[in-house]
C-alpha positions as a printed NumPy array, in Angstrom:
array([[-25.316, -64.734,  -4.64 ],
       [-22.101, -66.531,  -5.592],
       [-21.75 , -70.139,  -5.987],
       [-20.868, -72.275,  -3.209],
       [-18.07 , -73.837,  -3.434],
       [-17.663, -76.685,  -5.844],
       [-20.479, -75.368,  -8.004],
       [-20.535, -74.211, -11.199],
       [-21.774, -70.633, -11.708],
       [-24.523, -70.103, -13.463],
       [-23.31 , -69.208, -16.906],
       [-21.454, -72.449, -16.711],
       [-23.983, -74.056, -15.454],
       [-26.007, -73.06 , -18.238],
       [-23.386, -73.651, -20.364],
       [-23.275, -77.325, -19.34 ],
       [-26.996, -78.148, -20.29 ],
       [-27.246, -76.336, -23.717],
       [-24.036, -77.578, -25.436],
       [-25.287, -81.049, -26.648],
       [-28.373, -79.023, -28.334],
       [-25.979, -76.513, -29.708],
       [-23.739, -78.416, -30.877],
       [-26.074, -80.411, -33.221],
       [-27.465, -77.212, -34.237],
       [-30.763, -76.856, -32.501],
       [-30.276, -73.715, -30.354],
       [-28.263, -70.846, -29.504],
       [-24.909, -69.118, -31.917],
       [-23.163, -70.992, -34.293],
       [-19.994, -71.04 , -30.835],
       [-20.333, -74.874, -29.755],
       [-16.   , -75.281, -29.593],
       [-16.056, -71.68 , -27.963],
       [-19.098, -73.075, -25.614],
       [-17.55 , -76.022, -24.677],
       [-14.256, -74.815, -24.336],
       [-15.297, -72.011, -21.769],
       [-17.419, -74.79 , -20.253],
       [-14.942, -76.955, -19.697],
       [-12.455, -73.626, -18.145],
       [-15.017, -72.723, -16.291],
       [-15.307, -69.623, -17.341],
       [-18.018, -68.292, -15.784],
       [-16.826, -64.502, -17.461],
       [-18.151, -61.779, -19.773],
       [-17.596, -63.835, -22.958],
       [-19.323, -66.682, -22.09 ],
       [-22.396, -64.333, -20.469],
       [-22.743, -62.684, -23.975],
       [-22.674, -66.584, -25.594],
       [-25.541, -67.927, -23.726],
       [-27.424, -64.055, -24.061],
       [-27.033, -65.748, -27.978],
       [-29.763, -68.353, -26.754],
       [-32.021, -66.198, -28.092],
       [-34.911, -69.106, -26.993],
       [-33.748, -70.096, -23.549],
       [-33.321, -66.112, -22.212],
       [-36.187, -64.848, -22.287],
       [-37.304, -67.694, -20.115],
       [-34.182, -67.204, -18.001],
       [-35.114, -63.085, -17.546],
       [-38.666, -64.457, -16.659],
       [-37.748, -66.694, -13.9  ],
       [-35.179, -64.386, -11.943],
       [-37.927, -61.434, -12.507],
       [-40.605, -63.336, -11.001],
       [-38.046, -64.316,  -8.204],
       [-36.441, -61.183,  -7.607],
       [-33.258, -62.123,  -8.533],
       [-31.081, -59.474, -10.564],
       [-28.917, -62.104, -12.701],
       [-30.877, -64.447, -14.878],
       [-27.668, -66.455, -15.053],
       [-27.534, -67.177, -11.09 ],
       [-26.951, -70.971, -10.496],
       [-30.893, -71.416,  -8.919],
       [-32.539, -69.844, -12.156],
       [-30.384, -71.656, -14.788],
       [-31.503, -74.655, -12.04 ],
       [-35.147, -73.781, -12.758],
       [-35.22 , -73.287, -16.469],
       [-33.314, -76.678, -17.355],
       [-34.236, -79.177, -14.678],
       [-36.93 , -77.345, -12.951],
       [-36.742, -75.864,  -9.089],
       [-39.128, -74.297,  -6.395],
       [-38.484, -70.865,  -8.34 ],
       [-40.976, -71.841, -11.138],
       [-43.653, -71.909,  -8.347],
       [-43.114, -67.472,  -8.545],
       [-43.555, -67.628, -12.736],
       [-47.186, -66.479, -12.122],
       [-49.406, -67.649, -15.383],
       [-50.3  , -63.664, -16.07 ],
       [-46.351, -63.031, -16.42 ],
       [-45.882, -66.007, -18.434],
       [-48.454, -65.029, -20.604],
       [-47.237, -61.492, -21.562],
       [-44.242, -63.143, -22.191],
       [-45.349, -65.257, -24.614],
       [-47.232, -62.147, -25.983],
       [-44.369, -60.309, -26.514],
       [-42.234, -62.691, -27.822],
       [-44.56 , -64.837, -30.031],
       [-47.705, -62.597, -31.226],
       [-46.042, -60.753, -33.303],
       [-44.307, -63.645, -35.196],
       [-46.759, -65.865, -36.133],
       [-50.017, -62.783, -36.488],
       [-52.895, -62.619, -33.806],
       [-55.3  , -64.699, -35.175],
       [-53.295, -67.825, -34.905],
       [-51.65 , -66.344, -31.563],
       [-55.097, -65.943, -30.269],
       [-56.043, -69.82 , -31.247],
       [-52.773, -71.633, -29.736],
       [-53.032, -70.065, -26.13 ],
       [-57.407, -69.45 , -26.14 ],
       [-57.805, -72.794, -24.443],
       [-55.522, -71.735, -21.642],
       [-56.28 , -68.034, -21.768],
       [-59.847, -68.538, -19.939],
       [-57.199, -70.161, -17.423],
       [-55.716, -66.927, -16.303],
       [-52.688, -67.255, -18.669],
       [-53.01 , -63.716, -20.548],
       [-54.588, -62.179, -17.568],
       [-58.373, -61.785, -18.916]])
């Protein structure tokens, strides 16, 4: 679904939210001129989609979202809505899906013991599905 008119698209959009992070260093490539520049161009193009893929924190969370919504681009204006400001599509981010996610993503990095001990208080709560 496009952006109406006088919106940003979503890569933008995205775009918008994550340079003041990125450009102190906290998240995402080492590309805060080339970010901000293609921000502020609105460049909503192939370069600055394989930028914010960089954001190797945030997309995940942005492939979770549209999945769980339906939605094919994890860049469209309403999921980049939902990850940084929140939006009725978190209401579809079911706790079992989140919970794989973390799985995947986090298990593996810091071992299972201490996986299993940060999310047992809210696995009993459906978030791992068991």
């Amino acid at each position: 679904m496009p952006a109406a008119i006088g919106t940003p698209g979503g890569a933008v959009l995205f775009g918008r939210y994550a340079y003041p992070p990125n450009e102190l260093g906290y998240c995402g490539p080492d590309a805060d001129r080339q970010l901000l520049e293609q921000v502020a161009a609105h460049a909503d193009d192939g370069d600055l989609r394989r930028l914010v893929r960089g954001f190797d924190g945030a997309w995940p969370y942005l492939e979770l979202i549209a999945a769980s919504a339906g939605i094919a681009d994890p860049l469209d204006t309403l999921v980049v809505q939902a990850y940084w400001v929140g939006n009725e599509l978190l209401d579809r981010v079911g706790p079992v899906a989140l919970g794989r996610s973390l799985d995947d993503r986090f298990r593996g990095r810091v071992g299972r013991p201490v996986f299993d001990r940060l999310v047992g208080p809210v696995g009993g709560a459906g978030l791992l599905g068991g």
